[in-house]
N, CA, C and O atoms as a GROMACS GRO file, in nm:
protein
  184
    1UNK      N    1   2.920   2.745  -3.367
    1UNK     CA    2   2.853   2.616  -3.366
    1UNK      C    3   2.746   2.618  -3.257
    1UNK      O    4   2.784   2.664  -3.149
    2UNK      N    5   2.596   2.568  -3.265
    2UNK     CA    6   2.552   2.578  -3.222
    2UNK      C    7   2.429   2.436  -3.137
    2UNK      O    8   2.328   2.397  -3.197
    3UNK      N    9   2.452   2.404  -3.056
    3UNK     CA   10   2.429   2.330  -3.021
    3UNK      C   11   2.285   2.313  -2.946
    3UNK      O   12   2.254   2.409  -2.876
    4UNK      N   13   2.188   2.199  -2.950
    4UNK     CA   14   2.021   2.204  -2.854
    4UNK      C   15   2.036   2.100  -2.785
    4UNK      O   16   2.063   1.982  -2.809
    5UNK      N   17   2.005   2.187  -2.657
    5UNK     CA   18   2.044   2.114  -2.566
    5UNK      C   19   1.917   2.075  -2.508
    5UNK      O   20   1.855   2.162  -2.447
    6UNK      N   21   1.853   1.924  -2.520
    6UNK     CA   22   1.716   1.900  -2.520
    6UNK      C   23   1.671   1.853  -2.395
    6UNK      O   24   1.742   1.756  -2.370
    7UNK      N   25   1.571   1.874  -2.282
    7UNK     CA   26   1.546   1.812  -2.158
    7UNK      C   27   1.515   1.678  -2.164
    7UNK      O   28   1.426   1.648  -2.243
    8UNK      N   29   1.571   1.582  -2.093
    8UNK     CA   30   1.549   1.434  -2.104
    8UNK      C   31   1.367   1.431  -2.112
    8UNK      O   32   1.301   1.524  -2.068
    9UNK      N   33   1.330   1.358  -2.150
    9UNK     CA   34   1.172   1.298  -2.136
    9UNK      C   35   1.106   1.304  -1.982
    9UNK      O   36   1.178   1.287  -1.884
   10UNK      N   37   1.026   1.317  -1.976
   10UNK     CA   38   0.947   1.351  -1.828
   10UNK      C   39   0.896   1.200  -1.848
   10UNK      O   40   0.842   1.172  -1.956
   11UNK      N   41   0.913   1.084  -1.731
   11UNK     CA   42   0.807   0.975  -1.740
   11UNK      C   43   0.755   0.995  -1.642
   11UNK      O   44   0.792   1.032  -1.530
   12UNK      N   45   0.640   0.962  -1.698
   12UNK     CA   46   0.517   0.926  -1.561
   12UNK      C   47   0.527   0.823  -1.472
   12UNK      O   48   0.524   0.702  -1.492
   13UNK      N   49   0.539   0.885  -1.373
   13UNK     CA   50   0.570   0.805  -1.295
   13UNK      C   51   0.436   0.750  -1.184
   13UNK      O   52   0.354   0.830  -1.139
   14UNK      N   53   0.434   0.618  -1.155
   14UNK     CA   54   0.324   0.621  -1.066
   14UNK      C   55   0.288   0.663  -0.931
   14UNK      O   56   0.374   0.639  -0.847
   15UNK      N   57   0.170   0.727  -0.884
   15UNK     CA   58   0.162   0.747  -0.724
   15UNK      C   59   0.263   0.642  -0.637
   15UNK      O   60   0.272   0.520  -0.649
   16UNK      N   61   0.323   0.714  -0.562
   16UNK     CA   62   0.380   0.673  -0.432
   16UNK      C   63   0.252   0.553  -0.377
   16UNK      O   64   0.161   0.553  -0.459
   17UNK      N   65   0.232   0.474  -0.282
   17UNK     CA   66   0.151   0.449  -0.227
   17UNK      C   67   0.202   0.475  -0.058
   17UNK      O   68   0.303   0.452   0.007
   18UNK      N   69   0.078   0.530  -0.037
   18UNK     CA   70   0.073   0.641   0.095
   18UNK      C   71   0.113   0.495   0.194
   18UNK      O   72   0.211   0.506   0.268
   19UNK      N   73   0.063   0.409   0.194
   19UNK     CA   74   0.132   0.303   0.332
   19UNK      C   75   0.218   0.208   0.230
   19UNK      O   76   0.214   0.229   0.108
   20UNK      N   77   0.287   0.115   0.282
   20UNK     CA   78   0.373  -0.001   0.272
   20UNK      C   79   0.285  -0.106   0.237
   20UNK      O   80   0.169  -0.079   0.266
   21UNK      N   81   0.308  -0.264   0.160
   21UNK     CA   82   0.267  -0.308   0.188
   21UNK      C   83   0.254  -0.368   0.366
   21UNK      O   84   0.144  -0.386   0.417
   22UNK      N   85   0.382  -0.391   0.438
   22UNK     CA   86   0.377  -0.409   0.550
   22UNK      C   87   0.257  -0.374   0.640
   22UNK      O   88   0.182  -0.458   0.690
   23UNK      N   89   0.245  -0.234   0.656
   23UNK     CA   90   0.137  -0.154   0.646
   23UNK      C   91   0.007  -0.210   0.686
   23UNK      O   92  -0.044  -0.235   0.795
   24UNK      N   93  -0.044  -0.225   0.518
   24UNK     CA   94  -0.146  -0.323   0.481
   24UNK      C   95  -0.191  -0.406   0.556
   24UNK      O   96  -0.296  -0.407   0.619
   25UNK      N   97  -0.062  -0.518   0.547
   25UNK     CA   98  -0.098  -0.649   0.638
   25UNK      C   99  -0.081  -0.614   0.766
   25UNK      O  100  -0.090  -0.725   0.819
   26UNK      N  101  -0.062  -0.540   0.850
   26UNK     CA  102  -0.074  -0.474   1.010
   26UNK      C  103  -0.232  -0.458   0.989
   26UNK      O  104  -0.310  -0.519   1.061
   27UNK      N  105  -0.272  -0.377   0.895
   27UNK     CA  106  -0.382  -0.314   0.944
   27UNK      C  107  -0.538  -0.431   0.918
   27UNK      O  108  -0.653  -0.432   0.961
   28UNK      N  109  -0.461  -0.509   0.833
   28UNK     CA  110  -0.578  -0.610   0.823
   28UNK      C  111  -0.577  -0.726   0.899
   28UNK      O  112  -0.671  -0.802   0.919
   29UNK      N  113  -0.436  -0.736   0.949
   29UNK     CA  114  -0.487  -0.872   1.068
   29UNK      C  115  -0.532  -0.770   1.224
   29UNK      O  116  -0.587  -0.829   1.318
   30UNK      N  117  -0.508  -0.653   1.233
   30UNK     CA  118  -0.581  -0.608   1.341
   30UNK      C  119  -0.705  -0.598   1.292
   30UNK      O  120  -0.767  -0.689   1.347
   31UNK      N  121  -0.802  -0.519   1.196
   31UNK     CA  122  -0.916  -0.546   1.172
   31UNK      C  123  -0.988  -0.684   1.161
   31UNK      O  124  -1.107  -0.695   1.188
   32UNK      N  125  -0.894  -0.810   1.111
   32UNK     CA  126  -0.998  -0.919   1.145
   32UNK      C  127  -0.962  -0.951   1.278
   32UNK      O  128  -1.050  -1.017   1.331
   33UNK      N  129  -0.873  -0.930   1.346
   33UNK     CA  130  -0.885  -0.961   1.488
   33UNK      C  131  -0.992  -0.846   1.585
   33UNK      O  132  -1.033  -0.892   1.692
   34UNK      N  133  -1.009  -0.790   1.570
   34UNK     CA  134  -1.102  -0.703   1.592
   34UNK      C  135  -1.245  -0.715   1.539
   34UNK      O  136  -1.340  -0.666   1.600
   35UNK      N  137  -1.255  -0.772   1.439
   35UNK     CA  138  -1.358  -0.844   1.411
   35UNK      C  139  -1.412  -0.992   1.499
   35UNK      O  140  -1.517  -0.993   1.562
   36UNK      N  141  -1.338  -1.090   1.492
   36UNK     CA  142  -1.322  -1.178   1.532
   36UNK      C  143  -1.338  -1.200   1.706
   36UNK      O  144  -1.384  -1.298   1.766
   37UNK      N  145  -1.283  -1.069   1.763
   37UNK     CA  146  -1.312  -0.999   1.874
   37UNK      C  147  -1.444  -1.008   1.901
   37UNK      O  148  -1.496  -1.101   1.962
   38UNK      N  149  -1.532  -0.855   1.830
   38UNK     CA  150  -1.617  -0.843   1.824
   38UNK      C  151  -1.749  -0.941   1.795
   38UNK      O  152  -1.864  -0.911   1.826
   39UNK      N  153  -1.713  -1.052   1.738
   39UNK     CA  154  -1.787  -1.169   1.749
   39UNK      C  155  -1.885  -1.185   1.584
   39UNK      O  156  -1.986  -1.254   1.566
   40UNK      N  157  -1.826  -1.114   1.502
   40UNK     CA  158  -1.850  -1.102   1.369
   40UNK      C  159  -1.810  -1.229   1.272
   40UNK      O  160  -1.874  -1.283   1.181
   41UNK      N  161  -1.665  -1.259   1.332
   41UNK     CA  162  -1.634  -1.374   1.265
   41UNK      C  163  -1.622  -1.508   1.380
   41UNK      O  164  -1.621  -1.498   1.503
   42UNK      N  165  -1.616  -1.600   1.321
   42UNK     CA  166  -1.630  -1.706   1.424
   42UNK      C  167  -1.508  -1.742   1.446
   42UNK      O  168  -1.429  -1.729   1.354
   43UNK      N  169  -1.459  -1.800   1.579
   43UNK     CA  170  -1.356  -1.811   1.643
   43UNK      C  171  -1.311  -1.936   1.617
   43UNK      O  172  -1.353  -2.018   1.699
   44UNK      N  173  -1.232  -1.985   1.522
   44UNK     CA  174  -1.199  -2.107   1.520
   44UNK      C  175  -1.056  -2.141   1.633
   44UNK      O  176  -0.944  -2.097   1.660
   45UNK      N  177  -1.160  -2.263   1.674
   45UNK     CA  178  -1.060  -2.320   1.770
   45UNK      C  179  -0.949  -2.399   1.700
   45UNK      O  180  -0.978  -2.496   1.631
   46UNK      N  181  -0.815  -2.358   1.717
   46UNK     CA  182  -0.724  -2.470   1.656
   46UNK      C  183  -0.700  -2.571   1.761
   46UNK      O  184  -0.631  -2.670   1.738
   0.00000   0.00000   0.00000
C-alpha cells in the first residue's frame, strides 16, 4: 500500500515589520519635538 505524503501549502506570509508600532510613535513624537525645538513648528502654549 502505498501512500503520498503531500507538503502542507507554503502561505505567504507578510514582511515582518523591521520596528514596532511602539517604535513608530517614539520616533515621531521625538521628531516633532525636535522640530518644534528647532522652531519649524510653532509652540503652542497650553
Amino acid at each position: 500500500m502505498t501512500t503520498s505524503v503531500e507538503a502542507p501549502p507554503k502561505k505567504e506570509t507578510q514582511p515582518i515589520s523591521r520596528f514596532s508600532l511602539d517604535t513608530w510613535a517614539v520616533f515621531l513624537a521625538l521628531g516633532l519635538s525636535l522640530l518644534i525645538w528647532a522652531g519649524v513648528i510653532k509652540h503652542v502654549p497650553w
